[in-house]
N, C-alpha and C positions, 0 to 999 in steps of 0.2 A: 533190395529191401531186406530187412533185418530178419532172421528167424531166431536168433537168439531169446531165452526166454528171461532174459535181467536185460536192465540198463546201463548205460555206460559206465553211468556215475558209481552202481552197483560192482562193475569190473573195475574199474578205477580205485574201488576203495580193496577190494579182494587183493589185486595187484601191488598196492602200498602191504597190507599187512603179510602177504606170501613173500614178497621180496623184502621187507624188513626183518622177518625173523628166519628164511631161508637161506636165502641167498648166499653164494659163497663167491662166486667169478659170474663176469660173463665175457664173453670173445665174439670178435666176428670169425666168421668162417671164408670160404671160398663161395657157398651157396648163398651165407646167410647172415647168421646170429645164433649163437650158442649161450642160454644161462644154464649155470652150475647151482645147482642147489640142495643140501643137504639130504639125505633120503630117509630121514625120521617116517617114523610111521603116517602112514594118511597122505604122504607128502604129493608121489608117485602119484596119487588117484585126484586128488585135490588139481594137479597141473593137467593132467588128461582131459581132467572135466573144464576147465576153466580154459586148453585148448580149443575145446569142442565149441565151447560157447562164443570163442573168438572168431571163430571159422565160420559159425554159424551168421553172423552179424559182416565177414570180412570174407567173404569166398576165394581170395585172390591169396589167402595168406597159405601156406603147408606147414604142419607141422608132425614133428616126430620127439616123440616122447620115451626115454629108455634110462634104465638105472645101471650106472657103472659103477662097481665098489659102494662105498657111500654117499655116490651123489647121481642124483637125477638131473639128466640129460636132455636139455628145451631146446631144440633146434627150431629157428623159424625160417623161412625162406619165401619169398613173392617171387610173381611173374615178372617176367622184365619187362617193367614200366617205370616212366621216370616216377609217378605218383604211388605207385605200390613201395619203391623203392626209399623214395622221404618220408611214409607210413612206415615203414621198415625199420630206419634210422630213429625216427620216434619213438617207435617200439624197444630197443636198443636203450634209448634213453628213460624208459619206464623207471627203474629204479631209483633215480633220484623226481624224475618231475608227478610220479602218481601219491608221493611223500607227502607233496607241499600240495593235493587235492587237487580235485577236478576244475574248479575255475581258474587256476595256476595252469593246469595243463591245456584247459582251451585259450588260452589268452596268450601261452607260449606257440600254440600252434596254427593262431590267426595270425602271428607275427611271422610266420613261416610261409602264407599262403595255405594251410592247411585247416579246414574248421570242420570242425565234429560235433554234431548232435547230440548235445547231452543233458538235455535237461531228465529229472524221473519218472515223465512218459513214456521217454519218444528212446527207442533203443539205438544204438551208436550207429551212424553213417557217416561215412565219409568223404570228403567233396575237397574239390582245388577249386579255388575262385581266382 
């Protein structure tokens, strides 16, 4: 169960405008998933909080947050699971599918076997069917 205090559709739209005007790269790692993001002011706090709230909702996810030079450093990483691991890769692909909004994004990830709880009640979970 969720302890996050937003809804998905809430993260979903925070996540379109953070990786639309931030964003610089992102990579995978050997752990994970790495996005690069500019370190404008606010930015650094803005992704901490918006980790936290991820974690809160997704307990299986880790994340580390650090600023190198001018950019801040998103590390994500899951447990090895094949299902944390396709959440992962999803994740990965945020930047372009939280662009085109949340029923785009559930509808790309029912096609995947992946559905996620998103209407403006009901805070994000995640399920393989």
């Amino acid at each position: 169960m969720s302890t996050a205090p937003d809804t998905a559709r809430q993260r979903l739209e925070e996540y379109a405008h953070l990786f639309g005007r931030y964003l610089v790269d992102r990579e995978r790692t050997g752990q994970g998933i790495r996005f690069r993001l500019r370190a404008e002011p606010g930015v650094v706090a803005w992704v901490r909080d918006l980790a936290a709230r991820e974690k809160a909702c997704c307990a299986f996810f880790a994340f580390d947050v650090g600023v190198e030079g001018e950019q801040v450093l998103w590390d994500c990483a899951v447990s090895d699971d094949d299902t944390a691991r396709a959440i992962l890769e999803e994740y990965y692909l945020l930047p372009e599918t939280a662009s085109q909004g949340p029923d785009t994004v559930e509808r790309h990830l029912a096609a995947k076997g992946l559905h996620f709880v998103a209407d403006q009640a009901e805070p994000l979970r995640h399920t393989v069917h």
